[in-house]
C-alpha positions as CSV (number, residue, x, y, z in Angstrom):
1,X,20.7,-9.9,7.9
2,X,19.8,-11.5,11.2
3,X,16.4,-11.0,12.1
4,X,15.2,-10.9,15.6
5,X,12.2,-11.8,17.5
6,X,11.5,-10.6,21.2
7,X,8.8,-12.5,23.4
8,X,7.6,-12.0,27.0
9,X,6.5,-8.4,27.3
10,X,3.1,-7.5,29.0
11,X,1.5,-5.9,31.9
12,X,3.0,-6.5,35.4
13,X,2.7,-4.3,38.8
14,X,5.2,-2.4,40.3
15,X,7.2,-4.8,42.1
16,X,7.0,-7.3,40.2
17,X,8.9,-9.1,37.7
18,X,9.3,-10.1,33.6
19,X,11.7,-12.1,31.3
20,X,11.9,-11.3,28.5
21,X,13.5,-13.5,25.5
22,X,15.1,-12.7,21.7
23,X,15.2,-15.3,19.6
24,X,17.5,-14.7,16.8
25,X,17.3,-16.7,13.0
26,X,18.5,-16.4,9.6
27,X,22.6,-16.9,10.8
28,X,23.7,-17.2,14.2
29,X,24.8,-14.4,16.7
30,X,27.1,-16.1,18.8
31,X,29.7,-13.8,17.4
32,X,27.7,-10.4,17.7
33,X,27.5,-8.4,20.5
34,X,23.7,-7.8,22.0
35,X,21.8,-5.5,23.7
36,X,18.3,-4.3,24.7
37,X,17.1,-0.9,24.6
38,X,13.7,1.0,24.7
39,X,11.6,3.6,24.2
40,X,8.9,5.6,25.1
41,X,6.5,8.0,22.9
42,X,7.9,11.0,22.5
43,X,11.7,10.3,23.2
44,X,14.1,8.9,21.8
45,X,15.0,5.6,22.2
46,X,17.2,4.5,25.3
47,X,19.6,1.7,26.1
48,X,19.2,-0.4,29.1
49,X,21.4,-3.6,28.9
50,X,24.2,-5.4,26.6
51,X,26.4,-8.5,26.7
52,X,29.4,-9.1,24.6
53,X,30.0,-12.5,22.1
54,X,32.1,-13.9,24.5
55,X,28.9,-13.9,27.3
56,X,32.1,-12.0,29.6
57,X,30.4,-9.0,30.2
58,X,27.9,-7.1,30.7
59,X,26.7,-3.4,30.3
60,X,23.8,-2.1,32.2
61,X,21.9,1.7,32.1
62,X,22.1,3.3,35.4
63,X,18.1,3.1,35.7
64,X,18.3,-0.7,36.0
65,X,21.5,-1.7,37.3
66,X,20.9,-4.3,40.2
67,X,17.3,-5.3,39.3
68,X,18.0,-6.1,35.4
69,X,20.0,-9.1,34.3
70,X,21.1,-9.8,30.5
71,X,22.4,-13.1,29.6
72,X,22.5,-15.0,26.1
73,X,22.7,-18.9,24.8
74,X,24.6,-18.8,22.2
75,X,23.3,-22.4,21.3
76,X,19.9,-21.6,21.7
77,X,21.1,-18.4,19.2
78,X,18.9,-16.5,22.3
79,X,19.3,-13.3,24.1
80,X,17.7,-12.6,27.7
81,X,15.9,-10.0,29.7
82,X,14.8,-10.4,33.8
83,X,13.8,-7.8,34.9
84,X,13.0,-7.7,38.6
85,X,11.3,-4.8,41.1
86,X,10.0,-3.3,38.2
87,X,8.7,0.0,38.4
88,X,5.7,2.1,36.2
89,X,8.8,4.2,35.1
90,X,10.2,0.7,33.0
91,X,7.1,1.0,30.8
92,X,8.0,0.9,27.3
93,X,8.8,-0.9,24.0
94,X,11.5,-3.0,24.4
95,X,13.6,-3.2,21.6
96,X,16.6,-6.3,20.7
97,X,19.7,-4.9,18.9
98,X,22.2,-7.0,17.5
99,X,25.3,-6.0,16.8
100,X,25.8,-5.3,13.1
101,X,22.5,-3.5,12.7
102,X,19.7,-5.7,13.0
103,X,16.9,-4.8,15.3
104,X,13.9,-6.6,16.4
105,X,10.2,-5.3,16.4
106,X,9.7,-4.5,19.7
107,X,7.9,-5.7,22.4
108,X,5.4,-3.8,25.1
109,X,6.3,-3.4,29.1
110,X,3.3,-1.9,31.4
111,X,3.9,-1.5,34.5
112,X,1.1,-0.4,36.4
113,X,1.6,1.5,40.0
């Protein structure tokens, strides 16, 4: 089992703009598919981006196409997360999937308005 590590949450304003980063260990995942998804208390949890192995394409929510960007290096055995003009709606724990099962432990997102 891969386990998964994201980084780079915090508090940002509206507008404004995060990256955040999953860093994967225990076996590679340049062959598993990736994604990011989230959640807020109270509901379930949502996706909001993925990316295939081959890094040819890419999967978005409706909620964050055009100001959300996945993109993975496979040598780095890393996923990515920018998220631009973010809005107080985006606030959430931000969860790393990997395809296979694995899941990180989630990281916070505040936007403030």
């Amino acid at each position: 089992q891969v386990q998964l590590a994201e980084s780079g949450g915090g508090l940002v304003q509206a507008g404004g703009s995060l990256r955040l980063s999953c860093a994967a260990s225990g076996r590679t995942v340049s062959r598993s598919d990736m994604g990011w998804f989230r959640q807020v208390p109270g509901k379930e949890r949502e996706f909001v981006a993925a990316i295939n192995w081959r890094n040819t394409n890419t999967y978005y929510a409706d909620s964050v196409k055009g100001r959300f960007t996945i993109s993975r290096d496979n040598a780095k055995n890393t996923v990515y997360l920018q998220m631009n003009s973010l809005k107080p709606e985006d606030t959430a724990v931000y969860y790393c999937y990997a395809s296979g099962g694995s899941w990180g432990q989630g990281i916070q997102v505040t936007v403030s308005s």
